[in-house]
LOMAR-517948 format. One record per residue (C-alpha): chain; z, y, x; residue in three letters. Coordinates in steps of 0.5 Angstrom, whole numbers, plus 500, padded with zeros to 3 digits. Layout:
N
+----+-----+-----+-----+-----+
| ch |   Z |   Y |   X |  aa |
+----+-----+-----+-----+-----+
|  A |   Z |   Y |   X | ALA |
...
+----+-----+-----+-----+-----+
***
This chain:
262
+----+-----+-----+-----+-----+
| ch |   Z |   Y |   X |  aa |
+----+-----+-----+-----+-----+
|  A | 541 | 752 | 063 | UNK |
|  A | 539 | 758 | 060 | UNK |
|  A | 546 | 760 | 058 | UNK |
|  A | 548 | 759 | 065 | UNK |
|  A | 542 | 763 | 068 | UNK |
|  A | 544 | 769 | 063 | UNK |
|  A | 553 | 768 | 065 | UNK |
|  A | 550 | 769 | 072 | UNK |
|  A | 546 | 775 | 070 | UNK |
|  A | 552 | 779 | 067 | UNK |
|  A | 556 | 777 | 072 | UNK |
|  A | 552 | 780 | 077 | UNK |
|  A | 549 | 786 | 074 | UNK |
|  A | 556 | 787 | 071 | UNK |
|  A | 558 | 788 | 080 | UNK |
|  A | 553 | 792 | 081 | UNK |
|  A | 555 | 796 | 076 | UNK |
|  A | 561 | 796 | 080 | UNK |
|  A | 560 | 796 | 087 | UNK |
|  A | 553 | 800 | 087 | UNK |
|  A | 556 | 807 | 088 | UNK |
|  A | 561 | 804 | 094 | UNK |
|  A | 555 | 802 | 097 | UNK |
|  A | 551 | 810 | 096 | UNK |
|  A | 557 | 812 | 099 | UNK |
|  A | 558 | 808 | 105 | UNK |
|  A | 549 | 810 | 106 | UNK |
|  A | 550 | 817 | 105 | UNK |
|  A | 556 | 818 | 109 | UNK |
|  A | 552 | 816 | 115 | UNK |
|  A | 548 | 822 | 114 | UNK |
|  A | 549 | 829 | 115 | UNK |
|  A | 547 | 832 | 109 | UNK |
|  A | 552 | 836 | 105 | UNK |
|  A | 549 | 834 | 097 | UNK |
|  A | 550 | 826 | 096 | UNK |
|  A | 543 | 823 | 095 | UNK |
|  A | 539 | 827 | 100 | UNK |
|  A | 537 | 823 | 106 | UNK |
|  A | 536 | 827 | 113 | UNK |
|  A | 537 | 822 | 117 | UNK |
|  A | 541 | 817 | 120 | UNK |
|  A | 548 | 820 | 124 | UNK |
|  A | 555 | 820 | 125 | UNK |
|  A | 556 | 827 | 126 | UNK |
|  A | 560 | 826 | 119 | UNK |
|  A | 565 | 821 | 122 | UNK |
|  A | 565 | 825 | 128 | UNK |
|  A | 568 | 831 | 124 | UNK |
|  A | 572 | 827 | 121 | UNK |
|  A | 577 | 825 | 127 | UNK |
|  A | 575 | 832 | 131 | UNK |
|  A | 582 | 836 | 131 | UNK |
|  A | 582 | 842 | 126 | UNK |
|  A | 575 | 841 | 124 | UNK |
|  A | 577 | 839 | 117 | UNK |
|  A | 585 | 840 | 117 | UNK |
|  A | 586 | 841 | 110 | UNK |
|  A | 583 | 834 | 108 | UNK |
|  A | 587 | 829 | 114 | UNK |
|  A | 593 | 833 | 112 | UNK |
|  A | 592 | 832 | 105 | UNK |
|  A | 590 | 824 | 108 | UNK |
|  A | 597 | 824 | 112 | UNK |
|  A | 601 | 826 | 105 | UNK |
|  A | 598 | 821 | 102 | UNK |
|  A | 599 | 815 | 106 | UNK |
|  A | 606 | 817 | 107 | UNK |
|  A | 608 | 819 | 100 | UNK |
|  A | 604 | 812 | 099 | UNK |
|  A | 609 | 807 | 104 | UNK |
|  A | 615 | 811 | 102 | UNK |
|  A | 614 | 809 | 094 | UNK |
|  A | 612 | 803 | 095 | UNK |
|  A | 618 | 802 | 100 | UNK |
|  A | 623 | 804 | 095 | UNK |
|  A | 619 | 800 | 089 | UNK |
|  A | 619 | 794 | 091 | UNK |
|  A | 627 | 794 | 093 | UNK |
|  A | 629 | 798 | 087 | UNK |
|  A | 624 | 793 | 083 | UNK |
|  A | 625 | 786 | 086 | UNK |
|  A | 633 | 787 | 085 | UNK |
|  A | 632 | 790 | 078 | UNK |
|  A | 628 | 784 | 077 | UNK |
|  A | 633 | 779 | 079 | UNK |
|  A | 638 | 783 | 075 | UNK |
|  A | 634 | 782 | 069 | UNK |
|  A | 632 | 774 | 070 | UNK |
|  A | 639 | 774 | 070 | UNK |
|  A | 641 | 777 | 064 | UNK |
|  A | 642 | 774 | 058 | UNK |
|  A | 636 | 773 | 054 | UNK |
|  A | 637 | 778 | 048 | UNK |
|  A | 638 | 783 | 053 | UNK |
|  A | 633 | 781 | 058 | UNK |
|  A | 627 | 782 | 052 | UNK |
|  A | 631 | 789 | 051 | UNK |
|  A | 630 | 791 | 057 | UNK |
|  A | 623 | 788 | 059 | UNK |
|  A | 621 | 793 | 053 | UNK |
|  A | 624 | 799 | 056 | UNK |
|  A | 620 | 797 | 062 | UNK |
|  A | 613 | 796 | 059 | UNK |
|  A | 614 | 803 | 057 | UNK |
|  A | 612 | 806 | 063 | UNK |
|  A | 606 | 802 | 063 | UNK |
|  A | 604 | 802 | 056 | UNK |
|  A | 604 | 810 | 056 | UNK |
|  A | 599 | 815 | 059 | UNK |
|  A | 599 | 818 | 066 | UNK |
|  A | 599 | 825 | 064 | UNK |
|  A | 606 | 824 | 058 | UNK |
|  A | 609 | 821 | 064 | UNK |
|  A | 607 | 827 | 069 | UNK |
|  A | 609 | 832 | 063 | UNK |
|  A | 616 | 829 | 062 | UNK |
|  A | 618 | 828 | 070 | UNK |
|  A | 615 | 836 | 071 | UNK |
|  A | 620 | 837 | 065 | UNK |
|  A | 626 | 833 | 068 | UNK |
|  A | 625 | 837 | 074 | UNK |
|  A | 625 | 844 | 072 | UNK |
|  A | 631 | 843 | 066 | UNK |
|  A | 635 | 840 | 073 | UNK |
|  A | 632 | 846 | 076 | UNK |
|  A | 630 | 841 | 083 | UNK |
|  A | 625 | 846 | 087 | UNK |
|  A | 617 | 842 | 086 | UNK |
|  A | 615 | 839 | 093 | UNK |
|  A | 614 | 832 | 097 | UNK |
|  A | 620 | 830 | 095 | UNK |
|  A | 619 | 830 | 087 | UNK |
|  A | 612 | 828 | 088 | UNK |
|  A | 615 | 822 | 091 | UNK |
|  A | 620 | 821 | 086 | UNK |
|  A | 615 | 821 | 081 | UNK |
|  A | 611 | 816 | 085 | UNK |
|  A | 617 | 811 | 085 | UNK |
|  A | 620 | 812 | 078 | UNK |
|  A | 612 | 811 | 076 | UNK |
|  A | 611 | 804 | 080 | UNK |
|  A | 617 | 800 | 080 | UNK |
|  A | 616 | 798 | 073 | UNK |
|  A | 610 | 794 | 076 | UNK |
|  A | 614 | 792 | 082 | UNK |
|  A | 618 | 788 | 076 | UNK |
|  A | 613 | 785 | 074 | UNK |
|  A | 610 | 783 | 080 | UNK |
|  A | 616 | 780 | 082 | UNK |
|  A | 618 | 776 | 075 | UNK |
|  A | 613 | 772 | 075 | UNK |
|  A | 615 | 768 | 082 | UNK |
|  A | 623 | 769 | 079 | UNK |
|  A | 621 | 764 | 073 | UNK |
|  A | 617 | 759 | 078 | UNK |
|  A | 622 | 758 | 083 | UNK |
|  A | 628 | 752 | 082 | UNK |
|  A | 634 | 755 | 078 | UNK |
|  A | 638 | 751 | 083 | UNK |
|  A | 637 | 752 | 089 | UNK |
|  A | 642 | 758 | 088 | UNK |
|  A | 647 | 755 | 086 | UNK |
|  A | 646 | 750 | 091 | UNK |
|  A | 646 | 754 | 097 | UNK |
|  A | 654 | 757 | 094 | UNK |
|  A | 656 | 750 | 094 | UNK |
|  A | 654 | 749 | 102 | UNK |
|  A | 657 | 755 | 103 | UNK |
|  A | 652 | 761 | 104 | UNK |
|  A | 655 | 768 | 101 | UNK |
|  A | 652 | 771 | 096 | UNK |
|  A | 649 | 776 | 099 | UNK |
|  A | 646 | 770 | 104 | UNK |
|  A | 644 | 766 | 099 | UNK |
|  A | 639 | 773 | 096 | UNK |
|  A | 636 | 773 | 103 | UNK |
|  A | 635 | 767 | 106 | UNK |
|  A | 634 | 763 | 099 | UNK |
|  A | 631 | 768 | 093 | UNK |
|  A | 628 | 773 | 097 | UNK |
|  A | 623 | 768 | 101 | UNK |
|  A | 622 | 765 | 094 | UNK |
|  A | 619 | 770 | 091 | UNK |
|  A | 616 | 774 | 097 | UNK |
|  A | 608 | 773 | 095 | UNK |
|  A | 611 | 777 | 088 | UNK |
|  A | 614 | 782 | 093 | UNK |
|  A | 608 | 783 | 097 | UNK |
|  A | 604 | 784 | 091 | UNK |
|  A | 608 | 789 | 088 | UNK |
|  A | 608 | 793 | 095 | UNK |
|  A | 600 | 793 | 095 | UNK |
|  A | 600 | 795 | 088 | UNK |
|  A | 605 | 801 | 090 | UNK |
|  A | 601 | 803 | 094 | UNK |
|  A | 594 | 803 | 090 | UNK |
|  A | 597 | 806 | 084 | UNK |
|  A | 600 | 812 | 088 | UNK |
|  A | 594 | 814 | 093 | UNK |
|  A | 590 | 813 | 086 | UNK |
|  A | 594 | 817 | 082 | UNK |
|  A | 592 | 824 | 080 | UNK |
|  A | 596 | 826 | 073 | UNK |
|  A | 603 | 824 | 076 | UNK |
|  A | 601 | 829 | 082 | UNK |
|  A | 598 | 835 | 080 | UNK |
|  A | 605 | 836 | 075 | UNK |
|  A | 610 | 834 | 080 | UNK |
|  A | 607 | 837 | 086 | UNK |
|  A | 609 | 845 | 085 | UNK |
|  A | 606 | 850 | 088 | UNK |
|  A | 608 | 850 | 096 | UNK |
|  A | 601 | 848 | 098 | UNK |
|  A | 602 | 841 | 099 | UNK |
|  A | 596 | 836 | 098 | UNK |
|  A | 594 | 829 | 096 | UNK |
|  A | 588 | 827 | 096 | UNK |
|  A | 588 | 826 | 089 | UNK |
|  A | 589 | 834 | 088 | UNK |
|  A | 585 | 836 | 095 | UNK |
|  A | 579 | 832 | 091 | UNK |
|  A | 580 | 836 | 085 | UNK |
|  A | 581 | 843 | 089 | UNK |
|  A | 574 | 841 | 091 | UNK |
|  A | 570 | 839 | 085 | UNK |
|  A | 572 | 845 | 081 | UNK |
|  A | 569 | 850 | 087 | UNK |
|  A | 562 | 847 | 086 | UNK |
|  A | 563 | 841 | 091 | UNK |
|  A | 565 | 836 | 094 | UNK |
|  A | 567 | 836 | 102 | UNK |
|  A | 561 | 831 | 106 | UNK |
|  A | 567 | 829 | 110 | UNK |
|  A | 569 | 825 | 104 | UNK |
|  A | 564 | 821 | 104 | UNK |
|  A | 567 | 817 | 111 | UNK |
|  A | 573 | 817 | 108 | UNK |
|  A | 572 | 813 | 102 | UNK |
|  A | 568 | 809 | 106 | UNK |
|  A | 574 | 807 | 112 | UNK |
|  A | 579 | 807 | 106 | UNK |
|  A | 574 | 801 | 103 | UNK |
|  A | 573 | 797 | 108 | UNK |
|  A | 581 | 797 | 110 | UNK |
|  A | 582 | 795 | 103 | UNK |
|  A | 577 | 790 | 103 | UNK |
|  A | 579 | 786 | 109 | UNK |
|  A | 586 | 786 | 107 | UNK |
|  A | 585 | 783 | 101 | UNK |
|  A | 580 | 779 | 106 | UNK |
|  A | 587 | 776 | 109 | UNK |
|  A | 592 | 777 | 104 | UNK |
|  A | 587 | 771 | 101 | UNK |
|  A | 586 | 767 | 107 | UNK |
|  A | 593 | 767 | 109 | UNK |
|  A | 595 | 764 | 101 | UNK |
|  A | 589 | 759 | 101 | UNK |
|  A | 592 | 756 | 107 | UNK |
|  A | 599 | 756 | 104 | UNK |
|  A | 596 | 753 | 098 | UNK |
|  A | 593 | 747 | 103 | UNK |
+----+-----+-----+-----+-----+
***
């Protein structure tokens, strides 16, 4: 009895710890005070500012980018990763252990030595810094994951199911489409979620291949703004919308695959 009381204790003390800054800043972003923690009474004028044109241009453009950087990565990861998981599942097994440790490195390394090695990349190509190398960047970081996610589904599904459905006569490009990819579609999407968290999130990556044409992320829009000795107000409805979203797609992700289960 006392163990189980003193596991659920650390439990939830341990999502407290967690989800007790999410929680400030959803309360505080429903008041208009500039400095987090000071409470001047209840209002919306922050979520007000934040949707009124012009009123924060900078920082919904920073937004823009960051969504879009963020749907294009994890687009062309999740291709790149699926058919690179396939080819490596396929693989003999001396080169399909070899190849998946040249892929754990990636992971395994620092942010910061991947964001160093790229900007390096880009300037011995001389490939001018901008949208699109922060792009690149995104992609060569996030597809390991995408393997990873997509391996898992490749060694559940039936080895036979491709054989047979060339013995009915499918194509092998039919035979991909209509036979593998829906087997490992769960993997599939859950490598393209991961994409997209990893690249709004990361910052190390960004700030060396982003250049300097004034393009922004949030992350860096983030970082701007600590540096001046604060954080824009606005942000705090920011981080609150990009919770909430969050927290009720994962709500029906988990739904969808609790009745798929049933």
């Amino acid at each position: 009895m006392v163990k189980k009381i003193l596991c659920h204790g650390y439990l939830w003390a341990l999502l407290l710890m967690l989800y007790a800054p999410i929680f400030l800043i959803i309360i505080y972003s429903f008041t208009e005070a500039k400095v987090l923690g000071n409470w001047t009474g209840f209002s919306t004028r922050l979520y007000e500012n934040l949707f009124i044109q012009g009123a924060h241009h900078s920082l919904v453009d920073a937004l823009w980018n960051t969504i879009t950087i963020a749907l294009i990565t994890a687009t062309v990861s999740t291709l790149l990763g699926t058919l690179t998981a396939i080819g490596i599942f396929n693989s003999r097994p001396r080169y399909r252990k070899m190849i998946s440790v040249v892929n754990n490195i990636p992971i395994l390394n620092g942010d910061i030595i991947m964001g160093v090695s790229l900007f390096l990349l880009f300037v011995t190509l001389g490939i001018p810094q901008g949208y699109t190398t922060v792009v690149m960047a995104h992609i060569a970081f996030c597809t390991p994951y995408v393997i990873l996610s997509v391996l898992p589904r490749l060694k559940q599904m039936n080895p036979n199911l491709y054989e047979a459905a060339l013995d009915l006569g499918a194509t092998p490009g039919q035979a991909l489409r209509k036979v593998i990819v829906p087997e490992i579609m769960p993997g599939m999407i859950a490598g393209f979620m991961l994409a997209v968290t990893i690249s709004i999130d990361d910052f190390a990556v960004t700030i060396f291949t982003i250049g300097n044409e004034g393009l922004e992320t949030l992350s860096t829009f983030i970082y701007a703004d600590a540096r001046k000795g604060g954080l824009t107000p606005e942000l705090r409805p920011l981080s609150t919308i990009i919770f909430i979203l969050v927290l009720v797609m994962l709500i029906i992700i988990n739904r969808r695959s609790g009745k798929k289960a049933q």
